[in-house]
FIDO-509601 format. One line per field, with one value per atom (N, C-alpha, C): residue number from 1; atom name; x, y, z. Coordinates in steps of 0.2 Angstrom, whole numbers. Example, Ala and Ser with C-alpha at 12.3 -4.5 7.8 and 13.67 -1.06 7.14 Angstrom:
BEGIN
num = (1|1|1|2|2|2)
atome = (N|CA|C|N|CA|C)
c1 = (66|62|66|64|68|64)
c2 = (-28|-22|-16|-11|-5|0)
c3 = (39|39|39|35|36|39)
***
This chain:
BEGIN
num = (1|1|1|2|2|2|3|3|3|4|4|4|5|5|5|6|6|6|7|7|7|8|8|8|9|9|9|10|10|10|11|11|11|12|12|12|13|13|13|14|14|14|15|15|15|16|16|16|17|17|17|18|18|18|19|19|19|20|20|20|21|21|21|22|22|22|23|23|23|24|24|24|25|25|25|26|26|26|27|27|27|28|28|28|29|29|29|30|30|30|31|31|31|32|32|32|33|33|33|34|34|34|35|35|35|36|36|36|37|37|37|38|38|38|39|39|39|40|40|40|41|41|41|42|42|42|43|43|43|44|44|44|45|45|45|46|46|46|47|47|47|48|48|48|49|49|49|50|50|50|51|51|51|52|52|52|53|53|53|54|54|54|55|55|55|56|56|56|57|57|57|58|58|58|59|59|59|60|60|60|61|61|61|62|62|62|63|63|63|64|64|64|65|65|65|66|66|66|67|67|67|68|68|68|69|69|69|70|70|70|71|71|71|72|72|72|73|73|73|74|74|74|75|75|75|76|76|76|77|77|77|78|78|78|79|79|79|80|80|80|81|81|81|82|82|82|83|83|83|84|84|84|85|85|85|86|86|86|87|87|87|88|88|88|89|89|89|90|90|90|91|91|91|92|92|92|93|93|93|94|94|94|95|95|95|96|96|96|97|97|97|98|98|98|99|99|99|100|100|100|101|101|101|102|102|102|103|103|103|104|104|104|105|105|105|106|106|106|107|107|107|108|108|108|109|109|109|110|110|110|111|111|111|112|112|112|113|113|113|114|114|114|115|115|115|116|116|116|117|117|117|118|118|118|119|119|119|120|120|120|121|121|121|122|122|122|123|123|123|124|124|124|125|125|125|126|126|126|127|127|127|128|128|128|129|129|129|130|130|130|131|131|131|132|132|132|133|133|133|134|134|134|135|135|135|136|136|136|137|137|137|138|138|138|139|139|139|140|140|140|141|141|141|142|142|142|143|143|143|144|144|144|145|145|145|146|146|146|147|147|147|148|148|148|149|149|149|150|150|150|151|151|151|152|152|152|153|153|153|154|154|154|155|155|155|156|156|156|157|157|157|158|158|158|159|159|159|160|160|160|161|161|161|162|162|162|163|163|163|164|164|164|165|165|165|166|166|166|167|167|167|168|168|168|169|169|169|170|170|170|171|171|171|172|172|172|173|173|173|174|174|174|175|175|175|176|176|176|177|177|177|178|178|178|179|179|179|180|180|180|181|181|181|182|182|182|183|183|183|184|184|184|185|185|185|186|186|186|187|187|187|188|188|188|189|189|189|190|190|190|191|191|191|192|192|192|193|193|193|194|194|194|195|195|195|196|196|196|197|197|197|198|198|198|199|199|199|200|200|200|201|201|201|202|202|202|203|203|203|204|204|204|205|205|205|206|206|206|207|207|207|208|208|208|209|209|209|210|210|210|211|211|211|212|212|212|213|213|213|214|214|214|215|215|215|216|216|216|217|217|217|218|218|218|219|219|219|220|220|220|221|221|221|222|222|222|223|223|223|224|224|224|225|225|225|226|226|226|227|227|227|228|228|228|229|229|229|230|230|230|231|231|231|232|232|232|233|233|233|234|234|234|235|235|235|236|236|236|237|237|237|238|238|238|239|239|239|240|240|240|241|241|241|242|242|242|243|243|243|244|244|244|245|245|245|246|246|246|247|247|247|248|248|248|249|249|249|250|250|250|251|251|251|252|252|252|253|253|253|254|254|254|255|255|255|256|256|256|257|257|257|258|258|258|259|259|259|260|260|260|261|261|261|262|262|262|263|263|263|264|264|264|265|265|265|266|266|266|267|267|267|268|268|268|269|269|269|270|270|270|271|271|271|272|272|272|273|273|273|274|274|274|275|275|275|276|276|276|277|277|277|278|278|278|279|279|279|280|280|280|281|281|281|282|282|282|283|283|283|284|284|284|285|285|285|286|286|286|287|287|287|288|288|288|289|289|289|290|290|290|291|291|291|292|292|292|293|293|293|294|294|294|295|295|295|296|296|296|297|297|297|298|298|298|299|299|299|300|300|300|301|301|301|302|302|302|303|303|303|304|304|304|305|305|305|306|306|306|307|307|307|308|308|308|309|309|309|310|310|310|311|311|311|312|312|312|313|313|313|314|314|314|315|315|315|316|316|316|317|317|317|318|318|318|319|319|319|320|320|320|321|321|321|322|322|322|323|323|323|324|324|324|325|325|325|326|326|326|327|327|327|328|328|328|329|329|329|330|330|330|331|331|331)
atome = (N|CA|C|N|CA|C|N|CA|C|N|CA|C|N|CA|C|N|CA|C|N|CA|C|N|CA|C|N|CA|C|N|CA|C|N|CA|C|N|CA|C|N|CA|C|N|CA|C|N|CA|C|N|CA|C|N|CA|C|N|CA|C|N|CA|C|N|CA|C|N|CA|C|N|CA|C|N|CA|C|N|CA|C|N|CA|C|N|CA|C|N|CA|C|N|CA|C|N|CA|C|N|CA|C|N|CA|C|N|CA|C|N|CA|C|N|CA|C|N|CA|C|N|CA|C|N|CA|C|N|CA|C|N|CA|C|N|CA|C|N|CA|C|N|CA|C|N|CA|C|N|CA|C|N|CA|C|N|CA|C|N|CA|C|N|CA|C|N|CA|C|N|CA|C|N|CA|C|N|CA|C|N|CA|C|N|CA|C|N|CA|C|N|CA|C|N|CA|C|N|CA|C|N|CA|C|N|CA|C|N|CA|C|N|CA|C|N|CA|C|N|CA|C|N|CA|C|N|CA|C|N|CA|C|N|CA|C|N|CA|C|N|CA|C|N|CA|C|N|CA|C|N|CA|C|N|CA|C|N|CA|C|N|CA|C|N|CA|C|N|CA|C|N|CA|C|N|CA|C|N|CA|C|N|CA|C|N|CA|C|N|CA|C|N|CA|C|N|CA|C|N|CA|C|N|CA|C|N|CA|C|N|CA|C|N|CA|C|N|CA|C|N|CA|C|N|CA|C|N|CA|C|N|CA|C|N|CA|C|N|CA|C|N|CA|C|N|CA|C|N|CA|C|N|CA|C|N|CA|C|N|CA|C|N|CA|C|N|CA|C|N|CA|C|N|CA|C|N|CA|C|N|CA|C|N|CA|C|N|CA|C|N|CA|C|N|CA|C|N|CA|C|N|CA|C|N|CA|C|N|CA|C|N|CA|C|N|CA|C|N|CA|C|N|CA|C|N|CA|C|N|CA|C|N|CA|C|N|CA|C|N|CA|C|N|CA|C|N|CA|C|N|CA|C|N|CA|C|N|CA|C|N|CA|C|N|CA|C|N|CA|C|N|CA|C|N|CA|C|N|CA|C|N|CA|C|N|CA|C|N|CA|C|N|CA|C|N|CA|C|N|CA|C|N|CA|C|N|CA|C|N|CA|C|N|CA|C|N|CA|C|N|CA|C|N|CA|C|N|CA|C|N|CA|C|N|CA|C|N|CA|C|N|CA|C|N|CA|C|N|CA|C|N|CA|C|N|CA|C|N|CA|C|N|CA|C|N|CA|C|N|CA|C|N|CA|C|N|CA|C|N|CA|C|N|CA|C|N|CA|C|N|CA|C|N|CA|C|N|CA|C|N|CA|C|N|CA|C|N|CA|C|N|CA|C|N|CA|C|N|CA|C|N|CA|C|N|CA|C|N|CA|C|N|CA|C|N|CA|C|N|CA|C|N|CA|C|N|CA|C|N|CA|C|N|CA|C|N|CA|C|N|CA|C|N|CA|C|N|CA|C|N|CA|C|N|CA|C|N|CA|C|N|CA|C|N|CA|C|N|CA|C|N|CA|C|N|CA|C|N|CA|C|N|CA|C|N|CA|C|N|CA|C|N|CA|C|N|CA|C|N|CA|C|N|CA|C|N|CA|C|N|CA|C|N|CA|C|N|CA|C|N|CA|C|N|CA|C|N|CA|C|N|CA|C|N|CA|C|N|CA|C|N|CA|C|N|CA|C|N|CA|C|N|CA|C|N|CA|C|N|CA|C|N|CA|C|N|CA|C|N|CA|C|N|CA|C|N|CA|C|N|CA|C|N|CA|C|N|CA|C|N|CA|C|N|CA|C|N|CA|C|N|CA|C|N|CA|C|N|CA|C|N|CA|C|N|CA|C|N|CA|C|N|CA|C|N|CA|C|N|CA|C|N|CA|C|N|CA|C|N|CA|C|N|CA|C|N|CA|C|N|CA|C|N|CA|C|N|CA|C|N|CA|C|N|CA|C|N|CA|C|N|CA|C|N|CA|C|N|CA|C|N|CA|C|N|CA|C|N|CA|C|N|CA|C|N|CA|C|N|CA|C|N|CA|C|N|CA|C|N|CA|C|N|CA|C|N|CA|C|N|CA|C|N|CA|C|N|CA|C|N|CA|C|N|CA|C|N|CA|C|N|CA|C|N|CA|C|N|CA|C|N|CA|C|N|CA|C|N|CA|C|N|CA|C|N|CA|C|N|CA|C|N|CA|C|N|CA|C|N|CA|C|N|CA|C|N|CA|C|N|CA|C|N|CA|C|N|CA|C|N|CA|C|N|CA|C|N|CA|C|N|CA|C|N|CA|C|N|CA|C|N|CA|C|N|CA|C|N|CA|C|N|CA|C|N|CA|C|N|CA|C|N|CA|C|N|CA|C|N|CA|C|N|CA|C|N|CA|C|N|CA|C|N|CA|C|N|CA|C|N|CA|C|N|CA|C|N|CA|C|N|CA|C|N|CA|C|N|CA|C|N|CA|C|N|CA|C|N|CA|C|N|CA|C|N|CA|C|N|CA|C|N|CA|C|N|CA|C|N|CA|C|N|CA|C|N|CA|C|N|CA|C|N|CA|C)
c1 = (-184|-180|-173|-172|-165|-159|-154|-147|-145|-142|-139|-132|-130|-122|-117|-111|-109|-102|-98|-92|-87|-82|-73|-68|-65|-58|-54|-48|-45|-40|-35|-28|-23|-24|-19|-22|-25|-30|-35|-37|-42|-48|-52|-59|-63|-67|-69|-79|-83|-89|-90|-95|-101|-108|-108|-116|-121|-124|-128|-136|-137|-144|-147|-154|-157|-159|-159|-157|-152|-152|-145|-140|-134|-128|-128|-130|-131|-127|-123|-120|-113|-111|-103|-100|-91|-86|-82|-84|-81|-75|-70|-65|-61|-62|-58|-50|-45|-39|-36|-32|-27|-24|-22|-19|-12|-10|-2|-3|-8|-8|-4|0|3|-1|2|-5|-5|2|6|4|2|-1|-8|-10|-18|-22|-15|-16|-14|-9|-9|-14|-17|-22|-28|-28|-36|-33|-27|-25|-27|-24|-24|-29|-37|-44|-46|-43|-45|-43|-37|-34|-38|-38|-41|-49|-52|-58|-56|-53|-55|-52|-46|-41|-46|-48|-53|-59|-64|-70|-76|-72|-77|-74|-67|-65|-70|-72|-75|-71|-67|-66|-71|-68|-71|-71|-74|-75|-74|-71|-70|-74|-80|-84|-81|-82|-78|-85|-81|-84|-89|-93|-98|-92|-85|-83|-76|-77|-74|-68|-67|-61|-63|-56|-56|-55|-52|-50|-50|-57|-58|-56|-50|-45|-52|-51|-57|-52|-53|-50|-53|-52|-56|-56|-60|-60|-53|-51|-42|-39|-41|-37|-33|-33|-29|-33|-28|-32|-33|-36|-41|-41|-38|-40|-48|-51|-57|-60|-63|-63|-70|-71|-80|-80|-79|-78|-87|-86|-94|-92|-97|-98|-99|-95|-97|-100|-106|-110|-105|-104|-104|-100|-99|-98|-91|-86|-79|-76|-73|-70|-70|-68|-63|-69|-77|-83|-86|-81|-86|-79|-84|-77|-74|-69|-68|-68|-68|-68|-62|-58|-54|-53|-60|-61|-61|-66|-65|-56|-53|-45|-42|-45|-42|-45|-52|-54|-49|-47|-44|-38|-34|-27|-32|-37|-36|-38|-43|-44|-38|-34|-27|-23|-21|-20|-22|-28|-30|-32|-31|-29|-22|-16|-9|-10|-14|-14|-17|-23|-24|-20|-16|-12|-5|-4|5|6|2|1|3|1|0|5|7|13|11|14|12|20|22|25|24|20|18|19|21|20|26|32|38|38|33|33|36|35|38|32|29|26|27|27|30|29|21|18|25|27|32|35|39|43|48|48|57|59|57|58|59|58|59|64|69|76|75|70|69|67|63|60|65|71|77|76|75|74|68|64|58|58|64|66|66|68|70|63|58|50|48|50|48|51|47|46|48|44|45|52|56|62|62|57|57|54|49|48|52|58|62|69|69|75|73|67|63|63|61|62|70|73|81|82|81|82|80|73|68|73|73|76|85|86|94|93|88|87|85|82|80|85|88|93|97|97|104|100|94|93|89|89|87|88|97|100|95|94|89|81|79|74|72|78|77|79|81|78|76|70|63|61|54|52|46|44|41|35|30|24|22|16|11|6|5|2|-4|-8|-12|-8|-5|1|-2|-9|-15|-19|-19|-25|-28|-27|-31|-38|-41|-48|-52|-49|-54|-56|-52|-51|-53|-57|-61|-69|-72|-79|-83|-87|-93|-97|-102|-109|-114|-114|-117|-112|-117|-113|-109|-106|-101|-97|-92|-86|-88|-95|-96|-93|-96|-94|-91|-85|-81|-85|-84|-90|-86|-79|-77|-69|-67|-57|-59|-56|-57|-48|-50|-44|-34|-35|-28|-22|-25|-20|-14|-12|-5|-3|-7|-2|4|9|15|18|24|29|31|31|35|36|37|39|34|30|27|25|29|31|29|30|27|20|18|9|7|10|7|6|13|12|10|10|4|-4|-4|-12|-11|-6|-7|-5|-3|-1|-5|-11|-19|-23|-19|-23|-21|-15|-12|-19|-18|-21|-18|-24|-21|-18|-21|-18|-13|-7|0|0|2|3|9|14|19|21|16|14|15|18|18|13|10|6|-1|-2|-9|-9|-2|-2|-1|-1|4|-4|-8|-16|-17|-19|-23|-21|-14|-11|-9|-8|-5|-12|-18|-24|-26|-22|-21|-16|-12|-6|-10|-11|-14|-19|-25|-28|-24|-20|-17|-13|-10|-5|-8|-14|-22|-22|-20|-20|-17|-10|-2|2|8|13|19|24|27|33|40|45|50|54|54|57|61|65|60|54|50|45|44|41|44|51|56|57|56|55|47|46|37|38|41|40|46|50|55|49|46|42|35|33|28|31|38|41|41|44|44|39|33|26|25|23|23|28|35|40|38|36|34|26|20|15|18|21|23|24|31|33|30|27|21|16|13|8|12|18|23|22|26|23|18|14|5|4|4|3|5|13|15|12|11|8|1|-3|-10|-12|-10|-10|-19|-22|-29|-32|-31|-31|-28|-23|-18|-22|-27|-31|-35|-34|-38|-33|-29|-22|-19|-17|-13|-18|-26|-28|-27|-25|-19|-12|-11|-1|1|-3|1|0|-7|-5|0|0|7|16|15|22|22|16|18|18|14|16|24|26|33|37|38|41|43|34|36|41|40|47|53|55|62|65|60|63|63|62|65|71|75|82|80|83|84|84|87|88|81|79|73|67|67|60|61|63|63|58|60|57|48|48|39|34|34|29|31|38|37|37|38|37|29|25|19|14|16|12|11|3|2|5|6|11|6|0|-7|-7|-6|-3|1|6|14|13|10|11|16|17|20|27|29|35|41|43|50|57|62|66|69)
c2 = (119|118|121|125|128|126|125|121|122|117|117|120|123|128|125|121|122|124|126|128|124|125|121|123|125|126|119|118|113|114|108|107|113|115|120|127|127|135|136|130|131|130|134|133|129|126|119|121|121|125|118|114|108|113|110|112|107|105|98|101|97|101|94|94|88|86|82|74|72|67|67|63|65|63|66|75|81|85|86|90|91|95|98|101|102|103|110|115|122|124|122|122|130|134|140|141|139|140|146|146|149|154|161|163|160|160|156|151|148|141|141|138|138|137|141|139|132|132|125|118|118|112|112|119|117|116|118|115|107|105|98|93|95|93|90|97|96|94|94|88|81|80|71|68|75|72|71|76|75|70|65|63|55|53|49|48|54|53|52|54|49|42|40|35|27|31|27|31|30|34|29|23|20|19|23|27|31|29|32|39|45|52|56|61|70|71|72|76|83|84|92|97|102|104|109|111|119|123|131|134|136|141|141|143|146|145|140|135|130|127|130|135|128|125|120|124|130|136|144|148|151|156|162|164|171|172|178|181|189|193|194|194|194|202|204|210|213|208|211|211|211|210|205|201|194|190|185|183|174|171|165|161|154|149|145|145|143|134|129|123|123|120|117|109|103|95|94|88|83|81|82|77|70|67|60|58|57|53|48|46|40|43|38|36|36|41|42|35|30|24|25|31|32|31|32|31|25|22|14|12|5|-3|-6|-9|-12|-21|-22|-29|-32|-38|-40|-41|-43|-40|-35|-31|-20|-21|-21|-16|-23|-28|-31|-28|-26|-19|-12|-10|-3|-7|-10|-11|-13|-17|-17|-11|-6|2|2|4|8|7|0|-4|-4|-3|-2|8|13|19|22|15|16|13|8|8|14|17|21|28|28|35|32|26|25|30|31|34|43|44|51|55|62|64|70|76|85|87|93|93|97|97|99|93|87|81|80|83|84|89|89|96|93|97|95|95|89|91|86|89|88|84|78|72|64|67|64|61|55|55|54|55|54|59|65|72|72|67|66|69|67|73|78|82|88|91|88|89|88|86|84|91|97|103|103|99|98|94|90|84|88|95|100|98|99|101|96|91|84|83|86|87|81|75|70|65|65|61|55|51|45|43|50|49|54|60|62|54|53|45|41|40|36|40|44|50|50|51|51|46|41|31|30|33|33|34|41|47|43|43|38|33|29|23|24|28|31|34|37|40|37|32|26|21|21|18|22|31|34|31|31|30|23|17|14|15|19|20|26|30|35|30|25|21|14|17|13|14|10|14|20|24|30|32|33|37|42|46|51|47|47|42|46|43|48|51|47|47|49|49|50|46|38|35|31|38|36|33|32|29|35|43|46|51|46|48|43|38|33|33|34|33|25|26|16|24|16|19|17|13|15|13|13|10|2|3|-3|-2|-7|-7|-11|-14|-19|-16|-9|-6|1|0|9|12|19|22|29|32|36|36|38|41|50|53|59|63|68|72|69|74|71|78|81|88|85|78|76|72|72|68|70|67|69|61|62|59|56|50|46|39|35|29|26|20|15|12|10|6|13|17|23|26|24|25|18|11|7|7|8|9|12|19|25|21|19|16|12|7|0|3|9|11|17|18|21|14|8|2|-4|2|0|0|-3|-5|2|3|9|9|0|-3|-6|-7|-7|-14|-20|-26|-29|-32|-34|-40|-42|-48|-46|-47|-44|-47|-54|-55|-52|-49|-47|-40|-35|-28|-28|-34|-30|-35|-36|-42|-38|-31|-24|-23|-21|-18|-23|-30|-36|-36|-36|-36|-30|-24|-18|-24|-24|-27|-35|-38|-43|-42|-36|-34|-31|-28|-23|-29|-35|-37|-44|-41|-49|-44|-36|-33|-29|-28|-26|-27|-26|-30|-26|-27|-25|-29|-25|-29|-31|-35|-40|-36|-32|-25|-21|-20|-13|-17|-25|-25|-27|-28|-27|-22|-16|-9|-8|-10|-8|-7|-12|-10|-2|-1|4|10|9|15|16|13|12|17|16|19|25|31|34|38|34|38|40|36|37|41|44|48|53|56|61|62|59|61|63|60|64|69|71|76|82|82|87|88|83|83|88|87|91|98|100|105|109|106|112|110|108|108|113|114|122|128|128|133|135|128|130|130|132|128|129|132|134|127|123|118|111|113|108|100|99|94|91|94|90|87|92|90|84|82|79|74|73|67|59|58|53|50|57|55|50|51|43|39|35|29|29|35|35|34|38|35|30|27|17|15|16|13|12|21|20|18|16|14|6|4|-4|-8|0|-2|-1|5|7|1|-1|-8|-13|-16|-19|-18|-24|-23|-23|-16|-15|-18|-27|-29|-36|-36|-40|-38|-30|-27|-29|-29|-32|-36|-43|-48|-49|-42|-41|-43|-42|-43|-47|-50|-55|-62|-66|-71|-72|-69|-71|-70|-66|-67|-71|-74|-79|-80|-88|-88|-85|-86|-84|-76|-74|-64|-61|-66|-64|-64|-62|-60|-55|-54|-46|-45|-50|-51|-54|-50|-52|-49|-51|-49|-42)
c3 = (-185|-178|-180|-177|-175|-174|-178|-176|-170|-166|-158|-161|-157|-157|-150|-149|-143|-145|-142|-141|-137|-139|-133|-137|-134|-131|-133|-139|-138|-135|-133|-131|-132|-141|-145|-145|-141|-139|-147|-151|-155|-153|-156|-153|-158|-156|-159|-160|-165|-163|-167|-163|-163|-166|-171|-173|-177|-174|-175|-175|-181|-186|-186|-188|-190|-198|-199|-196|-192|-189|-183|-191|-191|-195|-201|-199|-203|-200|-196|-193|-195|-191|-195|-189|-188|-182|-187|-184|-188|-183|-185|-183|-185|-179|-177|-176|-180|-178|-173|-169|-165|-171|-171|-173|-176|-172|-171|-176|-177|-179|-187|-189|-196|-200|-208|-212|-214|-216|-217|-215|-207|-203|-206|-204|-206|-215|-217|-225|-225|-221|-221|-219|-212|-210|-216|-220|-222|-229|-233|-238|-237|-230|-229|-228|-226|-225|-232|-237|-243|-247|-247|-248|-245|-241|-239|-241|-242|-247|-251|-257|-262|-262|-258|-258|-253|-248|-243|-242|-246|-245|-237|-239|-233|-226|-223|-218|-215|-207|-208|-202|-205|-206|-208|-203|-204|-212|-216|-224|-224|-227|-226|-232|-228|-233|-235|-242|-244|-244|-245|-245|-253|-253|-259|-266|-264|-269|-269|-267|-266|-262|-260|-256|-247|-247|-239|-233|-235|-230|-231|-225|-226|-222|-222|-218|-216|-211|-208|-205|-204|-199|-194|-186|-181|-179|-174|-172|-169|-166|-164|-170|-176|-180|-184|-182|-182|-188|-192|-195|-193|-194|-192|-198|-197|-201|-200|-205|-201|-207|-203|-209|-205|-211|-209|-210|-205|-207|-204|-209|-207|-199|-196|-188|-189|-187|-182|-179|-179|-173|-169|-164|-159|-153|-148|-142|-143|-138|-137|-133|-137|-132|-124|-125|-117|-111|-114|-110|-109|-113|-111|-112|-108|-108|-115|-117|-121|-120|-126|-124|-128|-126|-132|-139|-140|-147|-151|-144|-148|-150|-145|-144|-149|-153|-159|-166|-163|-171|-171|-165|-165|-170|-167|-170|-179|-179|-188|-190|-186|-189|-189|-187|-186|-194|-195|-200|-205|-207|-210|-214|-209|-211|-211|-210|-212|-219|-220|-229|-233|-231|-232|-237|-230|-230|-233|-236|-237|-245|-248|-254|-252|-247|-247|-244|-248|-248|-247|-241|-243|-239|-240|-236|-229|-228|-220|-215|-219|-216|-211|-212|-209|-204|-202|-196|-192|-185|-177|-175|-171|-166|-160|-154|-146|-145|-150|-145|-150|-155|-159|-155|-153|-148|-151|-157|-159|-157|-153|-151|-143|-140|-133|-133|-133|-131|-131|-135|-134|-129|-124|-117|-112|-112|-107|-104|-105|-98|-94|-99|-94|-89|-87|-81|-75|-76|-70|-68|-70|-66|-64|-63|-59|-53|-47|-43|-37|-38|-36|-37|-34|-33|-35|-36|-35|-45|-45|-52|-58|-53|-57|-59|-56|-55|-61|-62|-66|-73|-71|-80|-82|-79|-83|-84|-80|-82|-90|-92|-96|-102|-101|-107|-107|-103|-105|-109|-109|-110|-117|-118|-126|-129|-128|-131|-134|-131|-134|-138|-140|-145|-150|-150|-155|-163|-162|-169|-172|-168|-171|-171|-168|-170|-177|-177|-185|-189|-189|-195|-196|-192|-193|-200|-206|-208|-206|-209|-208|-215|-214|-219|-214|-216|-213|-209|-204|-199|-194|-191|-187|-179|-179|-170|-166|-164|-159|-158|-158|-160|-153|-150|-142|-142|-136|-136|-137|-137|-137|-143|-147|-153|-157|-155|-159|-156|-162|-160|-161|-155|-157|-158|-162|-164|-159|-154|-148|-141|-136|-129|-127|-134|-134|-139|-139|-144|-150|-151|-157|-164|-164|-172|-170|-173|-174|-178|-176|-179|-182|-180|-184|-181|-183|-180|-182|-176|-177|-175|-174|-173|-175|-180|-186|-184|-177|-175|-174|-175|-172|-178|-183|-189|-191|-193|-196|-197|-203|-205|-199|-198|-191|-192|-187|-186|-188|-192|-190|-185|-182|-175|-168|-172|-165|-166|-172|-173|-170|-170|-167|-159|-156|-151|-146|-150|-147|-147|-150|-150|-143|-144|-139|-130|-129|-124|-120|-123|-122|-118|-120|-116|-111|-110|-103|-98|-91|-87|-82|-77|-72|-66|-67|-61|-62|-61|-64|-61|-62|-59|-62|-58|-61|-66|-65|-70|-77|-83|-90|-92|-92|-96|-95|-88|-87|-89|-86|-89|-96|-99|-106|-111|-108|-111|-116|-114|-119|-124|-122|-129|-132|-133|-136|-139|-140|-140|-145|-145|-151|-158|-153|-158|-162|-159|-163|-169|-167|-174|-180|-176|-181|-186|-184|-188|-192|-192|-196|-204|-202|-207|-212|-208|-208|-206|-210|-207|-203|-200|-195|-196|-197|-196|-189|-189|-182|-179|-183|-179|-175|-178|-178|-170|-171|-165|-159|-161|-154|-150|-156|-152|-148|-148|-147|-139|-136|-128|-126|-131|-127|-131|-135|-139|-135|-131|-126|-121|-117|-113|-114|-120|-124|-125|-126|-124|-119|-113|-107|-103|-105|-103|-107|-112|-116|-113|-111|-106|-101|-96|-90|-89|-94|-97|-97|-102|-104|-99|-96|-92|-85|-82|-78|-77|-85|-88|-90|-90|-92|-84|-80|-73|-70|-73|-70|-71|-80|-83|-82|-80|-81|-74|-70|-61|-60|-63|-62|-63|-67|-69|-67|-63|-63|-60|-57|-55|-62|-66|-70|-76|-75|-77|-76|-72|-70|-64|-68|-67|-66|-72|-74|-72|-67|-67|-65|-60|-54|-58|-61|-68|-73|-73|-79|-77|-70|-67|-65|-63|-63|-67|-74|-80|-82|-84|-82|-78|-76|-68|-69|-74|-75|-79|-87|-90|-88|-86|-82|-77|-74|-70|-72|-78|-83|-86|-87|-90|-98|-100|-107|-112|-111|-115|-114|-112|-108|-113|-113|-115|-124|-127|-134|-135|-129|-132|-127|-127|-121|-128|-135|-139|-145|-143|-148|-147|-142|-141|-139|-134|-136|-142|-147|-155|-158|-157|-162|-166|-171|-176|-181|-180|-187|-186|-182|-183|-184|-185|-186|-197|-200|-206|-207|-206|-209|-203|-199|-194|-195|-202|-205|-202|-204|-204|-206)
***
């Protein structure tokens, strides 16, 4: 029997070639870089998978196979000439979160997955790890020209509220602690092993790791589980991702500073999606419906914290924290 071949286009214009052979959890994800793409990144990438094999072998992560002469990365020339970074990682079997429901429970195993591959990774050093990349939000400020493309008056007013509101607490947030982190741990970037959340089955896509906040790897996870239905009740909008945070802190710990921030770094997220999501709406217009599937959820999301007093939103995740979770909620 013939190997199955399928093909995708990602986000970064990489092509991504799925080849899945039998036995089922024999298959491999041959990842075609972009020209453009740094060597630099894509040598980081495939350090930190290397790295986490040996440091956590029972993560369950992409393996990166080398080639016959042992070699993680195999640069090709393409017919235009151009040269091609090319990897070959083991496949993942399972179910993308974002296709099924969660339960309370699931979204308390994400937060200990999560936690458990910041321990992982706290050993690991490359210098590719200090990159730029745009989903970072200690780099919000850098999208300030992107506010012009916000169309809507109601949710341009809300974006500059956002980004003021961030600004003025940058200086405290560059000195959070910081390691190499996944800074992507969406739902659909987490595999089950079947049509439910009982057992994680993998973490994939590490296109966004870099040197960052701890507090802004957490919170990227817990603001993937926001509600879409925005209700102004805190305790029932904020159930999910309190439910990330609660696993995560059974296994790691967080200091009192770093979970004061969690609500303006949720903000932060969701004003950096906007953002972006604005933007490739302009660029990609052929597109722009699928694009910009999500927006309206995400400008009531935003909307819920702007309208909050700045000084209010500190205390969204530390007064209802179990005391039995609060290990690691020191000073």
């Amino acid at each position: 029997m013939a190997p199955a071949v399928t093909s995708a286009t990602c986000q970064r214009k990489r092509t991504i070639r799925s080849i899945s052979a039998p036995p089922p959890g024999h298959g491999f994800i041959m990842k075609v870089e972009h020209p453009c793409e740094p060597r630099g990144d894509v040598a980081f990438q495939t350090a930190l998978l290397d790295d986490l094999q040996d440091r956590a072998p029972d993560l369950p992560v992409p393996r990166v196979i080398r080639t016959r002469h042992g070699a993680p990365i195999l640069v090709h020339t393409d017919r235009a000439g151009q040269e091609r970074q090319i990897r070959l990682l083991s496949y993942l079997e399972g179910v993308p979160l974002d296709h099924i429901p969660t339960s309370a429970a699931g979204r308390r195993r994400i937060g200990a997955q999560l936690a458990r591959l910041r321990h992982a990774l706290s050993g690991f050093s490359h210098p590719g790890g200090d990159r730029a990349v745009i989903w970072d939000v200690r780099r919000l400020p850098d999208l300030r020209p992107l506010l012009s493309l916000v169309e809507d008056p109601a949710h341009r007013a809300c974006a500059q509220a956002a980004m003021t509101r961030f600004i003025g607490l940058l200086p405290e947030i560059m000195g959070l602690r910081t390691q190499i982190l996944h800074n992507d741990f969406n739902r659909s970037n987490i595999l089950a092993r079947a049509q439910d959340d009982e057992t994680l089955a993998g973490i994939i896509d590490f296109g966004d790791a870099l040197r960052t906040a701890i507090a802004i790897d957490v919170s990227t996870a817990m603001v993937n589980q926001l509600p879409q239905n925005v209700t102004a009740d805190a305790a029932t909008f904020l159930s999910a991702p309190r439910d990330v945070l609660h696993g995560y802190l059974e296994h790691a710990d967080l200091h009192h500073a770093e979970v004061r921030m969690l609500g303006h770094l949720l903000m932060a997220r969701l004003l950096t999606r906007a953002l972006i999501t604005t933007w490739r709406a302009g660029v990609f217009s052929e597109n722009r419906a699928y694009i910009t599937r999500h927006s309206q959820a995400t400008w009531a999301q935003l909307a819920w914290f702007t309208a909050r007093d700045a000084d209010t939103v500190p205390d969204l995740f530390v007064s209802d924290i179990p005391t039995s979770n609060r290990m690691g909620c020191t000073a």
